[in-house]
C-alpha positions as CSV (number, residue, x, y, z in Angstrom):
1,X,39.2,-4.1,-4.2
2,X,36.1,-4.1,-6.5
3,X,34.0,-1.0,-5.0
4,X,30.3,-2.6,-3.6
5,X,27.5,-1.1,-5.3
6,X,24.7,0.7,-3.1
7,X,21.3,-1.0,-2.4
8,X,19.7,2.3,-2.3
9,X,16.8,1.4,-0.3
10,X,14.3,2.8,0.8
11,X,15.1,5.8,-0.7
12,X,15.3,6.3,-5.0
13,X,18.3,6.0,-7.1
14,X,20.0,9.1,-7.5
15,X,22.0,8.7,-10.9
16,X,22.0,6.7,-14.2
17,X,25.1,4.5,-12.8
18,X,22.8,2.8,-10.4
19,X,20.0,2.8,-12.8
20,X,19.2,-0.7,-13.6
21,X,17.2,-1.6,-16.4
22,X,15.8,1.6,-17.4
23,X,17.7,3.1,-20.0
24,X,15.8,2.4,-22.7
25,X,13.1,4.0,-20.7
26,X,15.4,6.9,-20.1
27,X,16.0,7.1,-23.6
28,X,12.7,7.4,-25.0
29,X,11.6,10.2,-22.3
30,X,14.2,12.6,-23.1
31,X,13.5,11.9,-26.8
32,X,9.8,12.8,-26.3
33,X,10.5,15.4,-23.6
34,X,11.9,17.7,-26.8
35,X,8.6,17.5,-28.6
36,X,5.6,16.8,-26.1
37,X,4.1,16.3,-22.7
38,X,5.7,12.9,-21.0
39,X,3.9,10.7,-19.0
40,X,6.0,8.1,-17.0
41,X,3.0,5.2,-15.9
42,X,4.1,2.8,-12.9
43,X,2.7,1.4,-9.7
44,X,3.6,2.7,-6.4
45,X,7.5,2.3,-5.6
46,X,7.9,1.1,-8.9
47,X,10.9,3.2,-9.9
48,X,9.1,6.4,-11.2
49,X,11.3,8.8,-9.2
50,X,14.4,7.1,-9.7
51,X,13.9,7.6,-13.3
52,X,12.9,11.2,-12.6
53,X,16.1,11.7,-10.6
54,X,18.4,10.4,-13.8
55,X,16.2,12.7,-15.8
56,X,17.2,15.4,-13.8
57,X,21.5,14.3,-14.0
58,X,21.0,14.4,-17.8
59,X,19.2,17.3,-18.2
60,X,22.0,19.1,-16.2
61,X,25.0,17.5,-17.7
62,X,23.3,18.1,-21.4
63,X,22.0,21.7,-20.8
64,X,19.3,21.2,-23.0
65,X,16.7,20.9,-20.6
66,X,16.0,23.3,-16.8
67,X,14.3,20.9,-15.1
68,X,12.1,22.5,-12.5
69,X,10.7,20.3,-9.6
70,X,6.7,21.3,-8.7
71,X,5.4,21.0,-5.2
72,X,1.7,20.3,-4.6
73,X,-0.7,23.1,-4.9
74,X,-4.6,23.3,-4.1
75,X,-5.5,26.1,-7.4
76,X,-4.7,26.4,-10.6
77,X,-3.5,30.2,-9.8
78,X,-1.2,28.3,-7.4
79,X,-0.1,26.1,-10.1
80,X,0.9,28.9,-12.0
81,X,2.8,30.8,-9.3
82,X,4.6,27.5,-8.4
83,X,5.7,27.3,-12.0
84,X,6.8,31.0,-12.7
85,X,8.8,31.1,-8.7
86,X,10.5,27.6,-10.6
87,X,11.8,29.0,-13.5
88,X,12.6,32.3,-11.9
89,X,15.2,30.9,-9.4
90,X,16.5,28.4,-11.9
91,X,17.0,31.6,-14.5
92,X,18.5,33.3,-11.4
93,X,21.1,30.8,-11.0
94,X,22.0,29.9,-14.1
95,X,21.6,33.2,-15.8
96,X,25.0,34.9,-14.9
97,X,24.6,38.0,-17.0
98,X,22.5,40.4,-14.4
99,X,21.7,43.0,-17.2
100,X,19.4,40.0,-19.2
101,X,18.2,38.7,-15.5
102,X,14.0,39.9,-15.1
103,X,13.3,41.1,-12.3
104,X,10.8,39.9,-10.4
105,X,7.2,40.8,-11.2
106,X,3.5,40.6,-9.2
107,X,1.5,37.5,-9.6
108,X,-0.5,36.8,-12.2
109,X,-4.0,36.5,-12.7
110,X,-5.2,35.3,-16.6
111,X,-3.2,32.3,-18.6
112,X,-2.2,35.4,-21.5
113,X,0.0,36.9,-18.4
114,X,1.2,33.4,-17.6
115,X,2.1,32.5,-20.8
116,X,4.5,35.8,-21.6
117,X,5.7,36.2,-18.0
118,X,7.2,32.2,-19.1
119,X,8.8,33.8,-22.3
120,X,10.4,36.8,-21.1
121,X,12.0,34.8,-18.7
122,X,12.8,32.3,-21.2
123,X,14.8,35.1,-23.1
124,X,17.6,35.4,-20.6
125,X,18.8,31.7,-21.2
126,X,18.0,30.9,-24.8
127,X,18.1,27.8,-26.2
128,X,16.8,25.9,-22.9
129,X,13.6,23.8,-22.1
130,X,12.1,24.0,-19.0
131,X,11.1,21.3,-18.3
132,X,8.4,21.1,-15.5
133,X,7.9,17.8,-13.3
134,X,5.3,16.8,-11.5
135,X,5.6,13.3,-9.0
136,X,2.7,11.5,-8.1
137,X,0.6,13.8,-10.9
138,X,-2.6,11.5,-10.2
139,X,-2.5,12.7,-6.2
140,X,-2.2,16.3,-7.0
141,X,-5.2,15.8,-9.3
142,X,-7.3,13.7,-6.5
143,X,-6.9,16.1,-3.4
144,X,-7.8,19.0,-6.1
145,X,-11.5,20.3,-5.9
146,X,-13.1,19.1,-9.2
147,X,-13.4,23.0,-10.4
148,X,-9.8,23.8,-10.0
149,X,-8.8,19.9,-11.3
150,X,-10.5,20.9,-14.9
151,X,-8.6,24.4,-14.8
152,X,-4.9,22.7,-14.2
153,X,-5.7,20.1,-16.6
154,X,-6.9,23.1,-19.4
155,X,-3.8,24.4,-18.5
156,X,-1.4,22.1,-19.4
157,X,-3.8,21.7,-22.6
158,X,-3.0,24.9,-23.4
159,X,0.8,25.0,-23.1
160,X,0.8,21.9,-25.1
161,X,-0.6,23.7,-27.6
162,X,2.1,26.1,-27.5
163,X,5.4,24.6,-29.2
164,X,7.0,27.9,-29.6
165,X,6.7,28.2,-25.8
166,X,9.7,26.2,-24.0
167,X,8.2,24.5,-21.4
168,X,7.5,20.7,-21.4
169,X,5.5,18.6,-18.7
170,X,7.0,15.4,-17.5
171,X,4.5,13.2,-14.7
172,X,4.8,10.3,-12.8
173,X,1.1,8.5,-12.3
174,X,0.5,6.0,-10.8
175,X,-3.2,5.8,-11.7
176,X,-5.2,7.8,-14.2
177,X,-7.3,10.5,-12.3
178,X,-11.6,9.5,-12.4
179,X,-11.2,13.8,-13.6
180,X,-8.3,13.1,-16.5
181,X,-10.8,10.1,-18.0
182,X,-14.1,11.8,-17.9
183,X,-12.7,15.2,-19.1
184,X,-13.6,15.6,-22.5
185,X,-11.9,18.8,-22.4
186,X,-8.2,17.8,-21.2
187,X,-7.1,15.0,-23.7
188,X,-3.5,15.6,-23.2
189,X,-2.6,12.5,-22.1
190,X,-4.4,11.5,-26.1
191,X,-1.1,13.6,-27.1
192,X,1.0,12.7,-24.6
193,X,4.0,10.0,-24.9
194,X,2.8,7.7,-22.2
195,X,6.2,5.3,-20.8
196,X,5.6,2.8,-18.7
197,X,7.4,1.1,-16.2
198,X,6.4,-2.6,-14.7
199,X,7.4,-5.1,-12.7
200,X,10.6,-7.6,-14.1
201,X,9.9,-11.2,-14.9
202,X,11.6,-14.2,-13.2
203,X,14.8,-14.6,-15.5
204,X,14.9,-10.9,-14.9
205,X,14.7,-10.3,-11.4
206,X,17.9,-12.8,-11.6
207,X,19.8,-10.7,-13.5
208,X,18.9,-7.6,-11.4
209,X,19.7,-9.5,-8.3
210,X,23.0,-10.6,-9.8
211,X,24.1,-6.7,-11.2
212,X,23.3,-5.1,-7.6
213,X,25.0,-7.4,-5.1
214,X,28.2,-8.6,-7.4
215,X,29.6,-11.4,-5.9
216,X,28.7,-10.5,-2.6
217,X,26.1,-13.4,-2.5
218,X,25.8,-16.2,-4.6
219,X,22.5,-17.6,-5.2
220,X,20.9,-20.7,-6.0
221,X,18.5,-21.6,-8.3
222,X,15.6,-22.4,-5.4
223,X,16.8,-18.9,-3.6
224,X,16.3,-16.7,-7.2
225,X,12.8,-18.1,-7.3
226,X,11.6,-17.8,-3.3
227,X,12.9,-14.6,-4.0
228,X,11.0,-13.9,-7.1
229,X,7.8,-15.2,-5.6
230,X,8.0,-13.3,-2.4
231,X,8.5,-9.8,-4.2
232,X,7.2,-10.7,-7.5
233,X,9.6,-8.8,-9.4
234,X,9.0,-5.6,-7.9
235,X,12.1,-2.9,-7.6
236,X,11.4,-1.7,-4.3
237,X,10.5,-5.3,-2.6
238,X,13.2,-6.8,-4.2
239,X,15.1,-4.3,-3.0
240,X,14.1,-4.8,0.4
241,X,15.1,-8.5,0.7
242,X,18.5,-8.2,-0.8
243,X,18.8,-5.1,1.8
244,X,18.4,-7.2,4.5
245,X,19.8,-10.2,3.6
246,X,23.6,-7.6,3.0
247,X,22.8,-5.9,6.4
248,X,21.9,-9.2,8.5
249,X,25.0,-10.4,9.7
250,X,29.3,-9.9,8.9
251,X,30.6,-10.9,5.9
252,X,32.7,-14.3,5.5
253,X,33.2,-16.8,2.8
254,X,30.2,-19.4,3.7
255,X,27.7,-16.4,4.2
256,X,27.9,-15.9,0.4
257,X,25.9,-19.3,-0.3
258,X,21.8,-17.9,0.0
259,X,19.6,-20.7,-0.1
260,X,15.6,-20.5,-0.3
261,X,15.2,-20.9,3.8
262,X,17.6,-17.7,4.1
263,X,15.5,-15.5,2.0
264,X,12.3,-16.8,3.1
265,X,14.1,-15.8,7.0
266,X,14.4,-12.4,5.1
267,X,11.0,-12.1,4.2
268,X,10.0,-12.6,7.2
269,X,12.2,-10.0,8.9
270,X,11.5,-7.3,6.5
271,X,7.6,-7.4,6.9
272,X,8.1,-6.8,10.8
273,X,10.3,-4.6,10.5
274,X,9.3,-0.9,11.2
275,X,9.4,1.7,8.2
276,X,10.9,0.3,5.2
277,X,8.3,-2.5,3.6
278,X,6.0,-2.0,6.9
279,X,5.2,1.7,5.9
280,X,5.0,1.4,2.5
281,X,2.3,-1.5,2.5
282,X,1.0,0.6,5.5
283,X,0.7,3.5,3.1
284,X,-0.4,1.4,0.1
285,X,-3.9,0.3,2.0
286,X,-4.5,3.5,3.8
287,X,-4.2,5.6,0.9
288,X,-3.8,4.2,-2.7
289,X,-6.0,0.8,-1.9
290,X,-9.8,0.4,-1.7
291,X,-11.2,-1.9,0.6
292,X,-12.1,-4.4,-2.3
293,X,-8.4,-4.0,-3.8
294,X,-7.2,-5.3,0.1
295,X,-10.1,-8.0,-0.1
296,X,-8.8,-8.9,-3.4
297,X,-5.2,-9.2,-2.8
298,X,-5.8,-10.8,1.1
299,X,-8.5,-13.9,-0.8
300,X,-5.5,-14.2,-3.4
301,X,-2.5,-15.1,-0.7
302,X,-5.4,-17.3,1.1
303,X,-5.8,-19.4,-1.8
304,X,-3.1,-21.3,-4.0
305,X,-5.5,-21.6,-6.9
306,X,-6.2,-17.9,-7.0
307,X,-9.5,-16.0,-7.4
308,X,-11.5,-15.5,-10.3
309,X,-14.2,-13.1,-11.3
310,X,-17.0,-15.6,-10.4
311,X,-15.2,-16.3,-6.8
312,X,-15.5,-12.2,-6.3
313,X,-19.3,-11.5,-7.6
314,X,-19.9,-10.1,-4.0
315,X,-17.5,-7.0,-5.0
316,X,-19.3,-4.5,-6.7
317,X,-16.2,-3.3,-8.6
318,X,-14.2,-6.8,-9.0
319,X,-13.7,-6.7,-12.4
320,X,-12.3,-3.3,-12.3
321,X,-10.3,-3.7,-9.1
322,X,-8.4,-7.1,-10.8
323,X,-8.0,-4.9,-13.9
324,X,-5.8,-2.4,-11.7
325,X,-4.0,-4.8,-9.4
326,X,-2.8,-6.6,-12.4
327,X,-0.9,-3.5,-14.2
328,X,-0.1,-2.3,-11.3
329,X,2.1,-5.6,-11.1
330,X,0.2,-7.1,-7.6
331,X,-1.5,-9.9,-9.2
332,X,-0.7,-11.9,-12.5
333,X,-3.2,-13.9,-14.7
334,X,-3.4,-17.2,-15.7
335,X,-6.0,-18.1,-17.5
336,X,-9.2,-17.0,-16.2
337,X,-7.7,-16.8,-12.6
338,X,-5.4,-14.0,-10.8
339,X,-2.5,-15.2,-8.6
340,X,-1.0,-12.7,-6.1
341,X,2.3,-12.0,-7.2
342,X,3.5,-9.8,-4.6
343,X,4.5,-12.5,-1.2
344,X,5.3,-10.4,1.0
345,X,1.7,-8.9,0.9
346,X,0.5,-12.2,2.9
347,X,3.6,-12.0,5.2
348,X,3.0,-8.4,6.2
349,X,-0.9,-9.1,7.1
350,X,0.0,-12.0,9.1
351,X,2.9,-10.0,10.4
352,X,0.1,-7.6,11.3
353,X,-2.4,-9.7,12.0
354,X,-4.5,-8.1,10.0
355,X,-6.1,-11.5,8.3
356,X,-8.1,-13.2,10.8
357,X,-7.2,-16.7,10.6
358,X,-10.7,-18.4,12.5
359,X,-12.5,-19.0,9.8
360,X,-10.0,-21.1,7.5
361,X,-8.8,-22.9,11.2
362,X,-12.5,-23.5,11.9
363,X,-13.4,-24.8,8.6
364,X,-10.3,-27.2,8.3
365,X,-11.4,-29.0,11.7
366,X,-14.8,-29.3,10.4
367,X,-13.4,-31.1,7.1
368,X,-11.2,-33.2,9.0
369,X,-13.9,-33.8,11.6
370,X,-16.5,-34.7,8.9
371,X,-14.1,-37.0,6.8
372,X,-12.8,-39.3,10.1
373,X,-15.7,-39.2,12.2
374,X,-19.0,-38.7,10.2
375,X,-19.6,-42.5,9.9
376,X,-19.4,-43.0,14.0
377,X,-22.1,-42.3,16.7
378,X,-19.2,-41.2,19.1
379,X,-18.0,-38.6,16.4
380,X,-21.3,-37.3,16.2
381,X,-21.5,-37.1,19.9
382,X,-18.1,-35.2,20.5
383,X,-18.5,-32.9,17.4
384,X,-22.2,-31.8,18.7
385,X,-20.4,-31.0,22.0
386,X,-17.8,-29.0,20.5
387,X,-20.3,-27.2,17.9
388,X,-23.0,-26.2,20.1
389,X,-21.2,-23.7,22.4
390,X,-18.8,-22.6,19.8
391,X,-22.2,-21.9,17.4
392,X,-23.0,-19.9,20.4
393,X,-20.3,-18.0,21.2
394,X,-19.7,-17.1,17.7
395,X,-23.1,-16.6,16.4
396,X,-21.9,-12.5,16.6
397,X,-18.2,-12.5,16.1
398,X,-16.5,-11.0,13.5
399,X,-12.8,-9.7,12.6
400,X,-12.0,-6.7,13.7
401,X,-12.5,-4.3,11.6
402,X,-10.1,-0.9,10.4
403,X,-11.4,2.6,8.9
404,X,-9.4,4.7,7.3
405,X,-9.9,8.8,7.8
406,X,-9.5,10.8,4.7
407,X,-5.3,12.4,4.7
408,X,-5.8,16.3,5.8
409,X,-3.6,18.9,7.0
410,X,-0.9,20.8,4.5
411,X,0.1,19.7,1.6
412,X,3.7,18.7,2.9
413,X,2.5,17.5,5.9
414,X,-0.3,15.1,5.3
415,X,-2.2,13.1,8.0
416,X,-3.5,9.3,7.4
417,X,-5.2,8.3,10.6
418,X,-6.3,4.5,11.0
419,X,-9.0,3.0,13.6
420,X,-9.5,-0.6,14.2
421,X,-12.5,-1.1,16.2
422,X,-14.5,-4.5,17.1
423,X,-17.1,-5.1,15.2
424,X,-19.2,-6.8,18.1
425,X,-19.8,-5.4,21.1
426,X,-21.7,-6.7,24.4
427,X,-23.7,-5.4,27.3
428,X,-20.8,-5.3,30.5
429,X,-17.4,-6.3,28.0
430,X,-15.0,-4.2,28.2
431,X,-13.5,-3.7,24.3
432,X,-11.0,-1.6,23.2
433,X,-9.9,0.8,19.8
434,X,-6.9,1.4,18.3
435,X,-6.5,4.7,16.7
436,X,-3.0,5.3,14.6
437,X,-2.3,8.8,13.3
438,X,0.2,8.7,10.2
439,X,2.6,11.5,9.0
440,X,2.7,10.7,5.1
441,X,3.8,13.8,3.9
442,X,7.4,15.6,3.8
443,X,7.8,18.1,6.4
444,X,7.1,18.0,10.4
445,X,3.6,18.3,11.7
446,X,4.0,21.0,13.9
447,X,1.3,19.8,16.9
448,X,-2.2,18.2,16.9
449,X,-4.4,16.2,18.6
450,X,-6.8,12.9,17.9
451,X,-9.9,12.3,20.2
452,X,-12.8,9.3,20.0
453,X,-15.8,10.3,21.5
454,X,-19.5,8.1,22.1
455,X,-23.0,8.2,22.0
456,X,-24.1,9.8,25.5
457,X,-26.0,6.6,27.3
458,X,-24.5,3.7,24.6
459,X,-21.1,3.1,26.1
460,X,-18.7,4.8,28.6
461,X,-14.7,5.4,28.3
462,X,-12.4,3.6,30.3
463,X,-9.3,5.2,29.5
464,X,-7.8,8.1,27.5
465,X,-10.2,8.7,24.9
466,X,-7.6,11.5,23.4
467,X,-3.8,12.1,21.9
468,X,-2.0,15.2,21.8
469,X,1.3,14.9,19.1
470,X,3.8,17.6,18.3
471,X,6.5,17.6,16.0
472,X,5.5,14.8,14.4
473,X,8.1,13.8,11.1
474,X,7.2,12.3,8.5
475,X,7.1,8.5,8.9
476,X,6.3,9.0,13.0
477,X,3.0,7.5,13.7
478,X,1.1,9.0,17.1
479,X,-1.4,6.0,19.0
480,X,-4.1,5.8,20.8
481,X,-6.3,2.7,22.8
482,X,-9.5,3.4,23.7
483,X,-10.9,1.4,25.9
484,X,-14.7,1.5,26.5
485,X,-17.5,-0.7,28.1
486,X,-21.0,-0.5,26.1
487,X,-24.0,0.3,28.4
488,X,-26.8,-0.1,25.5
489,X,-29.6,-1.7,26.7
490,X,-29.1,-5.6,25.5
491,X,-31.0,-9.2,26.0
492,X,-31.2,-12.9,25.3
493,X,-34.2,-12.5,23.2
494,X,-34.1,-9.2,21.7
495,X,-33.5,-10.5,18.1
496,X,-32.7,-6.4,17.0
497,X,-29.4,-5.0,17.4
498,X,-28.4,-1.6,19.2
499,X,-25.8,0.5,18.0
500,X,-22.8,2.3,19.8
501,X,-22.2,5.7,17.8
502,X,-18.2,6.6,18.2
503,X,-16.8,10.0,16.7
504,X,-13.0,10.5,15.6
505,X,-12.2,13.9,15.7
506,X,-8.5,15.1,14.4
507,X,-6.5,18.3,14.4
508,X,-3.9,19.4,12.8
509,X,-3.2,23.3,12.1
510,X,-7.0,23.0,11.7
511,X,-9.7,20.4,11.6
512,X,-10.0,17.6,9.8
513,X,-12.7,16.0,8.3
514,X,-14.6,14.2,11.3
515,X,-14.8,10.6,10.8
516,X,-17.9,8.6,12.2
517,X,-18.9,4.9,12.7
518,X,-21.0,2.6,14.5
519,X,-20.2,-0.6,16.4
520,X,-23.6,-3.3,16.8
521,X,-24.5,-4.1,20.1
522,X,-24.8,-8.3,20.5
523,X,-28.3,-8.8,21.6
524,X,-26.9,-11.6,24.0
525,X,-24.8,-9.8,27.4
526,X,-21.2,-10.9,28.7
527,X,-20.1,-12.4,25.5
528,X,-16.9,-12.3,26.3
529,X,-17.6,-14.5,29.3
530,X,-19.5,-17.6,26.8
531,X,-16.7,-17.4,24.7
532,X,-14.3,-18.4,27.4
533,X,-16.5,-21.2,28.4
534,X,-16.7,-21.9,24.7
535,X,-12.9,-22.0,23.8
536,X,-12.7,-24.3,27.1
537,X,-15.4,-26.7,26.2
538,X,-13.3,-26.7,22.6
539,X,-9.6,-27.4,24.2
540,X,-11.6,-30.0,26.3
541,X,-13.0,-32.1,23.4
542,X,-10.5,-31.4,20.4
543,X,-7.7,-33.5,22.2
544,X,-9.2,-36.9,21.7
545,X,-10.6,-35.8,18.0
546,X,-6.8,-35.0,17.5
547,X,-5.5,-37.7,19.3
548,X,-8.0,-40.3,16.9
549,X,-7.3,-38.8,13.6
550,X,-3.6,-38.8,13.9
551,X,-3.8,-42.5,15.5
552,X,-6.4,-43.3,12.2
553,X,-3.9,-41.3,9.9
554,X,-0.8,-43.3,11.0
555,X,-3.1,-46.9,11.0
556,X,-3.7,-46.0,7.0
557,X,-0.5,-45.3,6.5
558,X,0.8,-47.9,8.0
559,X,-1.4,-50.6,6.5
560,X,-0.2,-48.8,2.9
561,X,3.0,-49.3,3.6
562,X,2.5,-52.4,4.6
563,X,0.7,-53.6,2.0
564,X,3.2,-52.3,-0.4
565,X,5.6,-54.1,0.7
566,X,3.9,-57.3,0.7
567,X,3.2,-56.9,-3.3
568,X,6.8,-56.2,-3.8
569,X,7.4,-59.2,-1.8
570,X,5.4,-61.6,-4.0
């Protein structure tokens, strides 16, 4: 019985046998790895640590290189000390002659020390590399103060400079550091042998999804491409879909056939499925996305035609923000115009219901509406009786709207906390926030505590305005609704606009960087309650406009067909 290989999802590939596509890649790091720093380029979830993880097999099963794993640090003396601890326990392991073995030393203070501590250790196992990694280089630079960002970057200048030294610098980026492009002092990556890794194409993506499930699953050719457009060729979304479609029910011989309505079933499964896709898109917007990379990407899945330049001029940075979304394998260009490439991105937002859907609704009743009943006075009549209160109640309505609180706490155990909050508010309705606090890092946050507090005399809490959470692993998610009532002062002809001040306070092993908002007061009180009468005067009058324009609709067609067939009669 042939053996089945291993999805491997969510979690990287740990060896070269289930490393697809990336030998050549593999190849030319461990060629440059002997001469220079090595810089491996991807988007997120990309494949970056997989490769990293097959760099490390070959490194052990070659002996040429000591490859030596780097945690975060917040200094450059930290940096160092992380480095020198590395290669002492790997010198300690490997080095089996005690008399050769340094002992440990104190820590040190300038480079010079740094530098010969690294060759006296390197001494006791001649002839090896050490070859210092670094995941996720481009975070370790960001959550750096700007000071000690120049003096890691001058560092690994220096030891570049160094040949006779045996150390070597492979990174994983994702983006290039604002600090690494503006430095005029570190140009290693200038030097550097930058590899990078992208999304597959369509004939691609087939052959992947053929080498990972055998003949588990045979696909046709309408599945390959639903497939391909819903994960766009990327690993780890790809990934995801074939993961569920092997998990989702027992194997027997008609479950092998996947058509394009099973994997679009897929899709839909996997973006409401917790952790997995859900928690890495969750983690994409809170921590790696800007808002206008999220507005980008959410007007893309909106519109088959794509967005262009022009269609974004109300984004300060759209040029720049298309620029990274397309290498980083999100959106593809055609022409002048950029297509989302990544489906499940619109999935997971509706799934979320983070993409307000009123607007698009609202405008394709008014086109309909306009088309069918412009021309008649009892059009006019019904439509001016549906737009009137619905101008009304929606004259201060907007989507909700989510904030995003800077990650704090260690650097193992980071914090992402997320607040969606109305953007409206009324005199005497009762609204409500939603507060999520994230554990994005690696170990357990030990205990902590999230509380939303509000202007004294501008609104009042109606429930548990805090959250206590201890032990909190990585992937857990604490929550929190707030709900409130606003008591600023509000009236039908006060054409200015109060504010409600609210204050989002977080703790974990210390304080984290307060996070502060305001929500506008609706100059007009009870909103809530017109909007009710609103939506019923709507429900009221739509029926007969739908009721006439699928009646019309089926008239036309009718007479069309009609008609047709009367020509091919004569």
């Amino acid at each position: 019985m042939t053996t089945l290989r291993p999805v491997y999802f969510p979690e990287p590939v740990p060896d070269r046998a289930n490393l697809y596509d990336r030998v050549p890649t593999l190849t030319d790091v461990l060629d440059s790895l002997r001469h220079r720093t090595t810089v491996v380029r991807g988007g997120r979830l990309m494949g970056k640590t997989s490769l990293l993880n097959v760099v490390a097999q070959s490194a052990e099963e070659h002996g040429e290189f000591a490859m030596i794993r780097l945690a975060p640090v917040d200094a450059r003396v930290a940096f160092m000390a992380e480095i020198l601890d590395g290669i002492h326990q790997w010198v300690d392991k490997h080095c089996h002659d005690s008399s050769r073995r340094p002992a440990p030393e104190q820590p040190v203070g300038t480079v010079a020390q740094f530098c010969r501590r690294i060759a006296v250790l390197a001494e006791s196992v001649t002839g090896v590399v050490f070859l210092l990694c670094i995941d996720e280089f481009d975070s370790l630079v960001e959550n750096l103060d700007e000071h000690e960002g120049r003096l890691v970057l001058e560092l690994i200048e220096h030891l570049d400079t160094m040949p006779k030294l045996p150390v070597r610098f492979l990174l994983t980026m994702s983006t290039i550091p604002d600090l690494v492009l503006h430095s005029f002092r570190s140009t290693f990556l200038n030097k550097s042998k930058i590899v990078t890794l992208e999304s597959w194409d369509a004939d691609e993506t087939a052959r992947f999804i053929e080498w990972l499930v055998d003949d588990r699953f045979i696909f046709d050719d309408a599945a390959l491409a639903a497939l391909f457009a819903a994960a766009g060729g990327h690993p780890y979304f790809t990934k995801a879909v074939l993961n569920t479609l092997l998990t989702g029910q027992p194997y027997t011989p008609g479950s092998r056939y996947v058509s394009a309505t099973r994997v679009a079933a897929a899709v839909r499964q996997v973006v409401r499925s917790p952790g997995g896709v859900d928690l890495a898109l969750t983690n994409l917007v809170g921590a790696h996305l800007s808002a206008d990379a999220a507005a980008v990407l959410d007007r893309a899945g909106n519109s088959l035609a794509g967005v262009t330049g022009r269609s974004l001029s109300d984004l300060p940075s759209a040029g720049q923000v298309l620029s990274y979304l397309q290498a980083d394998g999100l959106l593809r260009r055609q022409g002048d115009r950029y297509l989302l490439r990544l489906g499940l991105w619109q999935e997971w937002r509706l799934a979320t219901r983070s993409v307000s859907t009123q607007p698009p609704l609202l405008r394709r009743i008014g086109r309909a509406t306009k088309r069918v009943f412009l021309r008649r006075v009892t059009s006019c009549i019904l439509f001016s009786a549906i737009a009137g209160p619905l101008l009304l109640a929606t004259a201060y309505l907007a989507p909700n709207r989510t904030i995003v609180a800077r990650s704090c706490g260690a650097s193992t155990a980071k914090l992402a906390v997320y607040a969606t909050y109305p953007a409206f508010a009324s005199a005497g309705d009762r609204q409500q926030i939603h507060v999520i606090v994230v554990n994005n890092g690696q170990t357990d946050v030990g205990g902590g505590s999230a509380l939303v507090s509000f202007s004294a005399g501008q609104a009042r809490p109606d429930s548990a305005n805090g959250v206590q959470f201890n032990g909190l692993r990585p992937g857990q998610e604490a929550t929190l609704d707030v709900g409130f009532t606003t008591t600023a002062p509000a009236g039908w002809l006060d054409p200015s606009r109060s504010h409600v001040g609210v204050d989002l306070a977080v703790r974990a092993g210390g304080a984290c960087q307060a996070k502060r908002w305001s929500i506008n007061v609706a100059p007009i009180p009870r909103l809530q309650a017109i909007q009710k009468v609103a939506s019923a005067v709507l429900f009221v009058f739509l029926i007969p406009l739908v009721v006439e324009l699928f009646a019309q609709r089926f008239h036309g067609g009718h007479s069309s067909r009609t008609g047709a067939g009367a020509t091919k009669g004569s």
